[in-house]
C-alpha positions in Angstrom: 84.9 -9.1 -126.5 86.1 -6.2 -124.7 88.6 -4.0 -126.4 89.7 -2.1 -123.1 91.7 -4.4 -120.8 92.6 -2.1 -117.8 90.0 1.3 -117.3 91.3 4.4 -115.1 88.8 6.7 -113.6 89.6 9.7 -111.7 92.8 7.9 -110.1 94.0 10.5 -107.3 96.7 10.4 -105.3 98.0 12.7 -102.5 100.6 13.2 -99.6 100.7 15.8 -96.5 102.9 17.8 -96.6 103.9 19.4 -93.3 105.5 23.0 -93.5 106.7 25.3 -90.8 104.6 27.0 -88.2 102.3 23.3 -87.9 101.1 24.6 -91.2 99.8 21.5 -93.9 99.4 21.0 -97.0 98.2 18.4 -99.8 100.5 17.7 -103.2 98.1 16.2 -105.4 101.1 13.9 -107.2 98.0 12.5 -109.3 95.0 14.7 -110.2 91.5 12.6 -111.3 93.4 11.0 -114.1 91.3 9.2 -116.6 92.1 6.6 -120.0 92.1 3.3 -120.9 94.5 0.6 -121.9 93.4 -1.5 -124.9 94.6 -5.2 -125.1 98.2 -5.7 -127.0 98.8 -1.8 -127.5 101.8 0.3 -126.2 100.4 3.6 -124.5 103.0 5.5 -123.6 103.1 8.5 -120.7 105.5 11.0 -120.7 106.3 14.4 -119.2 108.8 15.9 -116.4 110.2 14.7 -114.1 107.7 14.8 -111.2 104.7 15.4 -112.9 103.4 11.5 -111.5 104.4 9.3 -114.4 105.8 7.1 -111.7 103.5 7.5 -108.9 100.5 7.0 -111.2 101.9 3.5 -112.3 103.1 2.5 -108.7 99.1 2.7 -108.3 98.0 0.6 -111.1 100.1 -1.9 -109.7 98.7 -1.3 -105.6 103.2 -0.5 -104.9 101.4 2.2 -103.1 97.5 3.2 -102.2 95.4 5.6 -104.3 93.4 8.0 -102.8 90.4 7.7 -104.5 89.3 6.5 -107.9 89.0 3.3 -110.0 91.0 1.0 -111.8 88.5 -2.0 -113.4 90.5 -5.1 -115.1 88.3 -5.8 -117.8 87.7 -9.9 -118.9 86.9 -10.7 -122.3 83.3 -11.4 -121.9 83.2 -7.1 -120.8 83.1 -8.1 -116.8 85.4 -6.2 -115.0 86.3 -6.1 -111.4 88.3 -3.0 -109.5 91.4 -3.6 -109.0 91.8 -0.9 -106.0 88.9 -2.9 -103.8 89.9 -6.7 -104.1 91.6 -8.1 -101.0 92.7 -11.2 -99.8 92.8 -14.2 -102.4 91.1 -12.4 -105.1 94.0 -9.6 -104.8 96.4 -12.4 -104.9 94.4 -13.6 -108.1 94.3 -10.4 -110.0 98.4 -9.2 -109.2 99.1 -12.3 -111.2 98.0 -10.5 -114.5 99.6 -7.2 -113.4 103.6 -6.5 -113.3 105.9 -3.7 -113.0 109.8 -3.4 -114.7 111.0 -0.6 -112.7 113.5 2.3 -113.8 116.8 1.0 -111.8 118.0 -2.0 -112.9 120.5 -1.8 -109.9 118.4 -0.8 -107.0 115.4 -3.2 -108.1 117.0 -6.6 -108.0 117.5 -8.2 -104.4 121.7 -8.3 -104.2 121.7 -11.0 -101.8 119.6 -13.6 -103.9 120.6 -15.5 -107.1 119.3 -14.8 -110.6 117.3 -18.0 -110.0 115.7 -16.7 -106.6 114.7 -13.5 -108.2 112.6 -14.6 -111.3 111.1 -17.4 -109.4 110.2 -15.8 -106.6 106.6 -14.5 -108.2 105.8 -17.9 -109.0 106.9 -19.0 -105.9 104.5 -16.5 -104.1 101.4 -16.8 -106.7 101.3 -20.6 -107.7 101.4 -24.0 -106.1 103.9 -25.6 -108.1 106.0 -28.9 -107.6 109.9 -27.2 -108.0 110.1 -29.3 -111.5 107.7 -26.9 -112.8 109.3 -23.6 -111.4 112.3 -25.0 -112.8 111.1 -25.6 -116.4 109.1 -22.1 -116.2 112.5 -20.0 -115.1 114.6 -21.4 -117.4 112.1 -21.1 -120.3 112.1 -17.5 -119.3 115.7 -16.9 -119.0 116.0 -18.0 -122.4 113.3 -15.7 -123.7 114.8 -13.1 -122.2 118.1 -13.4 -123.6 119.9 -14.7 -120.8 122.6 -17.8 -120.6 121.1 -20.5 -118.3 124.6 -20.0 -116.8 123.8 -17.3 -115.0 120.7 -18.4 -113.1 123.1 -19.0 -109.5 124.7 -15.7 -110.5 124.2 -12.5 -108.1 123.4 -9.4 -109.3 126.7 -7.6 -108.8 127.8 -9.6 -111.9 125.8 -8.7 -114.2 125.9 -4.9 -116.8 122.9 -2.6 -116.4 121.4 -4.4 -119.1 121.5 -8.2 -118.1 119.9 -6.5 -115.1 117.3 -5.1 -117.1 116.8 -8.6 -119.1 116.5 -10.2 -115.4 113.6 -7.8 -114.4 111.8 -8.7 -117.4 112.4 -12.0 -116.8 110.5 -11.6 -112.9 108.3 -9.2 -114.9 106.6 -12.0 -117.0 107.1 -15.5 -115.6 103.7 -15.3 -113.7 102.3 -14.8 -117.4 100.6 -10.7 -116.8 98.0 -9.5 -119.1 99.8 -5.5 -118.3 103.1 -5.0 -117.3 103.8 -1.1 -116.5 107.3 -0.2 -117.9 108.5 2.5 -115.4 111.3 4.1 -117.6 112.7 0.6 -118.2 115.7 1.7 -120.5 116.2 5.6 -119.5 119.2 4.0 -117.1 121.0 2.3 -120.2 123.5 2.7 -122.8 121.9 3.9 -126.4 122.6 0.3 -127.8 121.4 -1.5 -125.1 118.4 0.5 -124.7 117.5 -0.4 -128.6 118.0 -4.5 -127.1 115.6 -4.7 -124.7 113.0 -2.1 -127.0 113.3 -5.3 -129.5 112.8 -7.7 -126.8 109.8 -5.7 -125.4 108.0 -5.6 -128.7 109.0 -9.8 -129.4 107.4 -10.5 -126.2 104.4 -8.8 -126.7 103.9 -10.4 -130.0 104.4 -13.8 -128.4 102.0 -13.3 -125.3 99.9 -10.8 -126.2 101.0 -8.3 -123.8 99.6 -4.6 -123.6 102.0 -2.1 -122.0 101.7 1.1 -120.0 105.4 2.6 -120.4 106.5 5.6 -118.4 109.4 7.7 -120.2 110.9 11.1 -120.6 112.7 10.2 -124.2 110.4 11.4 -126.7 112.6 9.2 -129.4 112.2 6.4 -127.9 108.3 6.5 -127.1 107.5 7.1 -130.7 109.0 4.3 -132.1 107.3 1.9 -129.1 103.9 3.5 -128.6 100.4 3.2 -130.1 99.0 6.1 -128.2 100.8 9.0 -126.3 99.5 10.4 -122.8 101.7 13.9 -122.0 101.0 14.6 -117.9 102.1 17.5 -116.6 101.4 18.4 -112.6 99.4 15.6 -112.1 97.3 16.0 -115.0 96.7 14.7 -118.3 96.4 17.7 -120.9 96.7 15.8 -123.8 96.3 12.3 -125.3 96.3 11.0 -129.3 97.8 8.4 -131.5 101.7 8.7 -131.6 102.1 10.1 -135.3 99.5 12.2 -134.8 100.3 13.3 -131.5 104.5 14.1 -133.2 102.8 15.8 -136.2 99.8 18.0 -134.5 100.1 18.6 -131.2 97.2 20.8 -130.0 98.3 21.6 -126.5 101.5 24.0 -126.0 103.4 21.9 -123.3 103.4 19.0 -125.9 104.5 21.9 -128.5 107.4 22.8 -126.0 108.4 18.9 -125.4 108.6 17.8 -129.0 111.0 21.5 -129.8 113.5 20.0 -127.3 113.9 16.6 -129.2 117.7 16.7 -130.4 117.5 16.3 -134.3 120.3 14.2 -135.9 120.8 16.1 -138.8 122.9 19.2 -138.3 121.1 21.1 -141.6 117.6 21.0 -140.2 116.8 24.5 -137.9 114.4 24.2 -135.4 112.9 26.6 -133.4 113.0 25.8 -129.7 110.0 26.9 -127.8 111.1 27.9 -124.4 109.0 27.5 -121.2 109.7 30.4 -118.8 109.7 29.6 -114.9 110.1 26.1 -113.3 107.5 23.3 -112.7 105.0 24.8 -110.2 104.8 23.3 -106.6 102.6 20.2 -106.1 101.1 21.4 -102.7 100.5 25.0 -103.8 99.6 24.8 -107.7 98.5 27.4 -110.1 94.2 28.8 -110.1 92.8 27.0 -112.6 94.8 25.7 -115.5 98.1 24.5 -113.6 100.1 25.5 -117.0 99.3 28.8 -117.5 101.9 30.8 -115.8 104.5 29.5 -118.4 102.3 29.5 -121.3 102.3 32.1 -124.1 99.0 31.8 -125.0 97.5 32.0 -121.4 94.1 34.3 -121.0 92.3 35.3 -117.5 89.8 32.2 -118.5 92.8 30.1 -118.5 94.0 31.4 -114.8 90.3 31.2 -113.7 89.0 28.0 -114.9 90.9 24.3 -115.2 89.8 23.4 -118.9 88.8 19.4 -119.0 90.1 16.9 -121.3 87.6 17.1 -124.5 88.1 14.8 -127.3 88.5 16.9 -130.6 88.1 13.6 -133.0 90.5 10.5 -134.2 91.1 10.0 -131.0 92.9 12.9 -129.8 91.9 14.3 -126.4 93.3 18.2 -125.2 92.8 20.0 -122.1 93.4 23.5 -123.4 90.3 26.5 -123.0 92.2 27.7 -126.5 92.1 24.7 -128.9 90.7 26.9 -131.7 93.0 29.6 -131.3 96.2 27.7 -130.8 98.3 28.4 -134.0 100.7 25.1 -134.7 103.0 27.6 -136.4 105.5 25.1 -138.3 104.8 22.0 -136.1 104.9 19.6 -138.6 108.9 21.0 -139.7 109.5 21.3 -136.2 109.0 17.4 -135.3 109.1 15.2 -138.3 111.7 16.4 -140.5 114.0 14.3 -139.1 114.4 10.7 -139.8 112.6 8.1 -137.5 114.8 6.2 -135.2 115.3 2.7 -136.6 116.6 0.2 -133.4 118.5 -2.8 -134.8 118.4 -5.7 -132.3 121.6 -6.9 -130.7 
């Protein structure tokens, strides 16, 4: 049996950009990413805003053409198709076991059909099924979801941001996925409700076996959900490891400068903020060689020469940094986990 269930090689994905003058450009949004996702896990991605989290999920799911690269759906027998190259009925065949809950829970719901309409429509577009079945099949899923059968001929305007949330879910998994890519499916909501549908994630992917690629900036958040940690930055991945050992020893120094800027709750621990000088570079005119190093302390001429590759360094962990060896973790372990770990209470 396969343990991978979805494989990403050198996923690229670019725009033109058009300047004054007729002058172009490329912005490389996505920039030869590579990892797996393993069947039933959480792996988490996060970084800034607009280093293509987003964009690189919107792929996986075809929302939007790659450039180039792979992504193979993997059977259980170690078969496995790619997912980028299928058309027609076998496209058709394969969305089924790939879905997306998207970050808005007010823009992505349709205002002008019912809570009904909208979590059948997948099935109505996928499967041939008598309207019996659908029937059964939406409310099953409503009540899974936490939502009163009462408000299946409801329209969206009715409902909080997240009942909204609960509904895309609901869409999310009626046609039964094997991946569903979580596009920063709680960042929009209330602290409380955010810990609601984290609970109802995790139930559901006991109950169906579900394996989840979720896109986030909150740090807190993706280390109570995750099994494995991605941090992206420009495009990139520059480093990737299990989530407590990811929190306790990061190796790279943008995942040193993320975990700093997680707010502690207890006002007697000091931290020691590691500030990044400059802004995020520009996508369609980035850094020579390592796209980080202009705001990195530990930079070198190799690092503004040469873009260092990801190189697994054991257990799992994966850095792209020239200066593995010589980057001192200088109070890391203080500095993320003497704090207490976030415990969500379902609602």
């Amino acid at each position: 049996m396969s343990e991978d269930i979805l494989q990403i090689v050198d996923l690229v994905k670019e725009y033109p950009v058009h300047g004054a003058r007729g002058k172009s450009a490329v912005a490389k949004a996505v920039s030869k990413v590579s990892f797996s996702l393993r069947r039933g896990e959480t792996f988490s991605l996060v970084g800034e805003s607009g280093c293509g989290k987003t964009t690189l999920g919107r792929c996986l799911v075809r929302g939007i053409d790659a450039t180039s690269g792979q992504v193979y759906f993997c059977e259980e027998d170690g078969s496995r198709q790619d997912f980028l190259k299928v058309t027609g009925k076998q496209l058709k065949e394969t969305r089924k076991g790939i879905q997306m809950i998207f970050q808005d829970p007010y823009a992505s719901l349709n205002p002008r059909m019912t809570v009904y309409d909208i979590i059948s429509e997948p099935l109505k577009a996928n499967f041939d099924l008598k309207k019996s079945e659908i029937d059964e099949r939406v409310m099953q899923m409503a009540q899974q979801t936490g939502l009163n059968l009462s408000y299946l001929n409801r329209y969206p305007h009715a409902f909080s941001g997240g009942q909204r949330q609960r509904i895309g879910i609901a869409r999310a998994l009626i046609t039964r996925p094997k991946v569903i890519v979580c596009d920063e499916a709680v960042s929009a909501l209330d602290v409380s409700i955010q810990a609601q549908i984290i609970n109802l994630l995790k139930d559901l992917q006991q109950e169906y076996d579900i394996t989840y690629l979720f896109i986030s900036h909150d740090l807190s958040v993706v280390e109570h959900i995750s099994d494995r940690i991605a941090v992206m930055y420009l495009g990139r991945i520059v480093e990737m490891a299990p989530t407590q050992q990811l929190f306790r020893t990061p190796r790279h120094p943008y995942t040193e400068a993320l975990l700093s800027a997680v707010p502690k709750p207890d006002p007697d621990i000091k931290t020691q903020r590691k500030i990044l000088q400059g802004e995020v570079p520009n996508p369609a005119d980035p850094p020579s060689g390592c796209h980080f190093h202009p705001r990195c302390a530990y930079a070198t001429e190799l690092c503004r020469q040469s873009a260092p590759e990801l190189q697994d360094i054991g257990g799992g962990h994966a850095v792209a940094c020239h200066h593995i060896e010589q980057f001192q973790l200088q109070g890391i372990e203080d500095m993320t986990h003497d704090t207490q770990e976030l415990n969500y209470i379902s609602g």
